[in-house]
C-alpha positions in Angstrom: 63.0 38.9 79.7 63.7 35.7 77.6 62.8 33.6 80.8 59.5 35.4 81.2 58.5 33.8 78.1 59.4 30.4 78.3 57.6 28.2 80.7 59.4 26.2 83.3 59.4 21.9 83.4 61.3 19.1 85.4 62.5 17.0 82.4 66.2 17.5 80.7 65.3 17.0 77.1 62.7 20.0 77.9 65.5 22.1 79.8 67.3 21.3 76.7 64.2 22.7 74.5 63.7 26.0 77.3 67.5 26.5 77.1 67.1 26.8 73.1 63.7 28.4 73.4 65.5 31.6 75.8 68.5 31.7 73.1 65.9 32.2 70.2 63.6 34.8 72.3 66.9 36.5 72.9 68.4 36.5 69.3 64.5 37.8 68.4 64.7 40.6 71.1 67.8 41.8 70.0 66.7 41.9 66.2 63.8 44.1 67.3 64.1 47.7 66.8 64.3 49.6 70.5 61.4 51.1 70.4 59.4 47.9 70.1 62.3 46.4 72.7 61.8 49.0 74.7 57.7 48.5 75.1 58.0 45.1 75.7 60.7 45.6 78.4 58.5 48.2 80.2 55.3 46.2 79.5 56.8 42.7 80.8 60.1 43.2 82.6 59.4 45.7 84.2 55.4 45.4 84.8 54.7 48.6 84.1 50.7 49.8 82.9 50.3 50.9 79.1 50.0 54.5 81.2 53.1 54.4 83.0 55.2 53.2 80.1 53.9 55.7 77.9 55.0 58.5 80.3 58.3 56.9 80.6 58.7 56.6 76.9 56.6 60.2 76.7 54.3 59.0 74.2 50.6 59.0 74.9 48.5 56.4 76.1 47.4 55.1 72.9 50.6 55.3 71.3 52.1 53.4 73.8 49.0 50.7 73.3 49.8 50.8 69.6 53.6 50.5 69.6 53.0 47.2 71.9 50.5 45.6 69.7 53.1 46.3 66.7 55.7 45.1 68.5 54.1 41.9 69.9 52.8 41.1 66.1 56.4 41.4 65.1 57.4 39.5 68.5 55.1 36.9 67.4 55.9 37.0 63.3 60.2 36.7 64.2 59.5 33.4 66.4 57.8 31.8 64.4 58.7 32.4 60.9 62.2 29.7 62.5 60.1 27.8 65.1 62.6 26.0 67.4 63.0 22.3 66.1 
C-alpha cells in the first residue's frame, strides 16, 4: 500500500527519499487504528468502490464514505505533523 503512495523517479538520492518516504507511510499505516487501515486498504489496495467496501466491512454506504474521509484526514495529519527531511 506504502508504494501506492509514493511516486516513482530515475535518480538515487530520490530512490533514497521514496525508500524513506514508503518506511514513514508504513510506520503511519501501522499507527492507524484498523478500522481507518482497513478503509484505506479496501479503498486503495484493493480498489474497491465506497459501496463494495462498505458491504465488506458491513457498514453502510455513507459510513463507509465517512470512516474514509476520517481516516484520510488522519492519513494526512500523521505524515505531515514529521514530514520526511
Amino acid at each position: 500500500l506504502a508504494e501506492r503512495f509514493v511516486s516513482v523517479d530515475s535518480s538515487p538520492s530520490k530512490a533514497v527519499i521514496r525508500g524513506e518516504m514508503r518506511q514513514r507511510v508504513r510506520e503511519v499505516l501501522e499507527s492507524l487504528s484498523s478500522t481507518d487501515r482497513e478503509i484505506i486498504v479496501l479503498r486503495h489496495l484493493e480498489e474497491l468502490s465506497f459501496r463494495e467496501a462498505a458491504a465488506v466491512m458491513g457498514i453502510s454506504l455513507e459510513a463507509a464514505q465517512s470512516r474514509y474521509r476520517r481516516a484520510a484526514v488522519r492519513l494526512h495529519e500523521l505524515l505531515t505533523e514529521r514530514p520526511i527531511e
